[in-house]
C-alpha positions as CSV (number, residue, x, y, z in Angstrom):
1,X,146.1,-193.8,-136.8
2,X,147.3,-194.3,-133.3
3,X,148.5,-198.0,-132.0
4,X,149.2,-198.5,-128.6
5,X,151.9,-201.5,-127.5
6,X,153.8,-202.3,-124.6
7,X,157.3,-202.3,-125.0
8,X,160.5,-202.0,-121.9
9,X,161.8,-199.0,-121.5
10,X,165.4,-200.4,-121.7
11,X,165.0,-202.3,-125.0
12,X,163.4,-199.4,-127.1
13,X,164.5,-197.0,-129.9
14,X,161.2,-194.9,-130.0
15,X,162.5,-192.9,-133.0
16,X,162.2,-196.0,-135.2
17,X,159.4,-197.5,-133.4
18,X,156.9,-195.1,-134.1
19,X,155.2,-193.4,-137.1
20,X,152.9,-190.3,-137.0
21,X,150.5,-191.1,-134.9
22,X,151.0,-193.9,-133.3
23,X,151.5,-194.3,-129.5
24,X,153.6,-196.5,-127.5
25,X,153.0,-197.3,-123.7
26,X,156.4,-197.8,-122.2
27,X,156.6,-199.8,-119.1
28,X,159.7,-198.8,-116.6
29,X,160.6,-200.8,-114.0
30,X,159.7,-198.3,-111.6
31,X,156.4,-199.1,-109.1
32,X,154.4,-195.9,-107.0
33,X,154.1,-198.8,-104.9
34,X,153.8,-202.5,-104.7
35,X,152.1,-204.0,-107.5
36,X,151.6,-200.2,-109.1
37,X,154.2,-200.2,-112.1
38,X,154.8,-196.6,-113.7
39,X,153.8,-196.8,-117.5
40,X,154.8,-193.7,-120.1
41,X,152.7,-193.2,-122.5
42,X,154.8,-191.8,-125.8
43,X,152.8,-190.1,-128.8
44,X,154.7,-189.6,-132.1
45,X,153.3,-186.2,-133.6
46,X,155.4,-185.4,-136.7
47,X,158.8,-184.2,-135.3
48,X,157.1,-183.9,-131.9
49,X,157.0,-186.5,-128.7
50,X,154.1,-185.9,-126.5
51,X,155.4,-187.8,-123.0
52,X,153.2,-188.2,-120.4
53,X,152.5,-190.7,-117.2
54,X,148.6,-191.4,-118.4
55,X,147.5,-189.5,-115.0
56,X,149.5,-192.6,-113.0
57,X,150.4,-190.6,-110.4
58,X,147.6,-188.5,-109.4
59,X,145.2,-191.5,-110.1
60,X,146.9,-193.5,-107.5
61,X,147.7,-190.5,-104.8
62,X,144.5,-188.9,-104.8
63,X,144.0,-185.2,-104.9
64,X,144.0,-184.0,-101.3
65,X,143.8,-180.4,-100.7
66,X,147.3,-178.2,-101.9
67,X,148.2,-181.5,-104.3
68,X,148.8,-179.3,-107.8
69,X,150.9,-176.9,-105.8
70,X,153.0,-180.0,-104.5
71,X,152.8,-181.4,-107.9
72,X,154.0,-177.9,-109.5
73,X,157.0,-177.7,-107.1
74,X,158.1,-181.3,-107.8
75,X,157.8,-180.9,-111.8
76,X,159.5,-178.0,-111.9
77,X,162.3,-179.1,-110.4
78,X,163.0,-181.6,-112.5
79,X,161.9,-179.9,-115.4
80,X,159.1,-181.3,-116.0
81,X,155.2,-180.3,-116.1
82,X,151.7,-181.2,-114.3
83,X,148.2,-180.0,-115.4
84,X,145.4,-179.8,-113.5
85,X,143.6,-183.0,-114.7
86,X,147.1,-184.4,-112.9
87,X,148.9,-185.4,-116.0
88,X,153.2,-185.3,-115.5
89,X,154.1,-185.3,-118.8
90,X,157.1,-183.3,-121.2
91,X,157.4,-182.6,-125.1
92,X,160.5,-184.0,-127.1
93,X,161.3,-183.4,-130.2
94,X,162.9,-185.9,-133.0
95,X,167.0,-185.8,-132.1
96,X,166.6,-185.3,-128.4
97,X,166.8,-188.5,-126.5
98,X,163.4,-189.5,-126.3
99,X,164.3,-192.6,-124.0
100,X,166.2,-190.2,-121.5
101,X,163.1,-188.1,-121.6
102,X,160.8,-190.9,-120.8
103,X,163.3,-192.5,-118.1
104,X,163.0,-188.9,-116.1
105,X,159.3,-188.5,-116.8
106,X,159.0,-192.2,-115.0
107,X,161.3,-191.1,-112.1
108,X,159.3,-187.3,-111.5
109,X,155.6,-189.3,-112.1
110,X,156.9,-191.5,-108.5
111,X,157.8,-188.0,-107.3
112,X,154.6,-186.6,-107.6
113,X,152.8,-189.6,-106.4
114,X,155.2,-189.7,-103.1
115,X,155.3,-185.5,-102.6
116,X,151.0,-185.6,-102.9
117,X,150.8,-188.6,-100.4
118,X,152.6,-186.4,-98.0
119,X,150.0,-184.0,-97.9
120,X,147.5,-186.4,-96.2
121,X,148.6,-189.0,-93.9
122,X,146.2,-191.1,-94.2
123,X,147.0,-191.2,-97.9
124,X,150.4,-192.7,-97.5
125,X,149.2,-196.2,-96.5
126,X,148.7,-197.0,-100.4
């Protein structure tokens, strides 16, 4: 059965928060821009973490011409992946540090949303 609750980012222990199943949304105090906060979503799959930025990023930016190519080079830099539907999101597994994970997904979801409004300049007055 999968929940979904916000919880801070700095207050959370997602390996005892969640059971199979259930999904957290995690809000960071991070912001693509004014009034846009960065939310990771976190999925508990058995001994598995699916961490992704619900399509944040992308949603926001837009997809302008060459975006998943600047999306690619961002994410994998920072070890991270994109798709093409535009979701930034990671695997973790139960003994890694899921928070860290989730902190670094935050911090390369703004990355993708500042290296794709680059693309258009017109783009980068959101």
């Amino acid at each position: 059965m999968a929940t979904s609750m916000l919880q801070s980012l700095s207050r959370m222990n997602v390996h005892a928060t969640l059971g199979d199943g259930e999904m957290l949304v995690l809000k960071t105090s991070l912001e693509y821009g004014e009034g846009q906060p960065v939310e990771i979503r976190v999925r508990r799959r058995g001994n598995r973490f699916d961490i992704d930025d619900g399509r944040g990023a992308i949603e926001l930016a837009g997809r302008p011409p060459g975006w998943i190519e600047a999306a690619h080079g961002v994410v994998e830099e920072l070890g991270m992946n994109v798709n093409r539907g535009g979701l930034v999101f990671v695997q973790g597994f139960a003994g890694r540090d899921i928070e860290g994970l989730a902190k670094k997904l935050a911090h390369s979801s703004v990355a993708v949303y500042a290296s794709v409004l680059e693309l258009d300049p017109a783009l980068s007055k959101r």
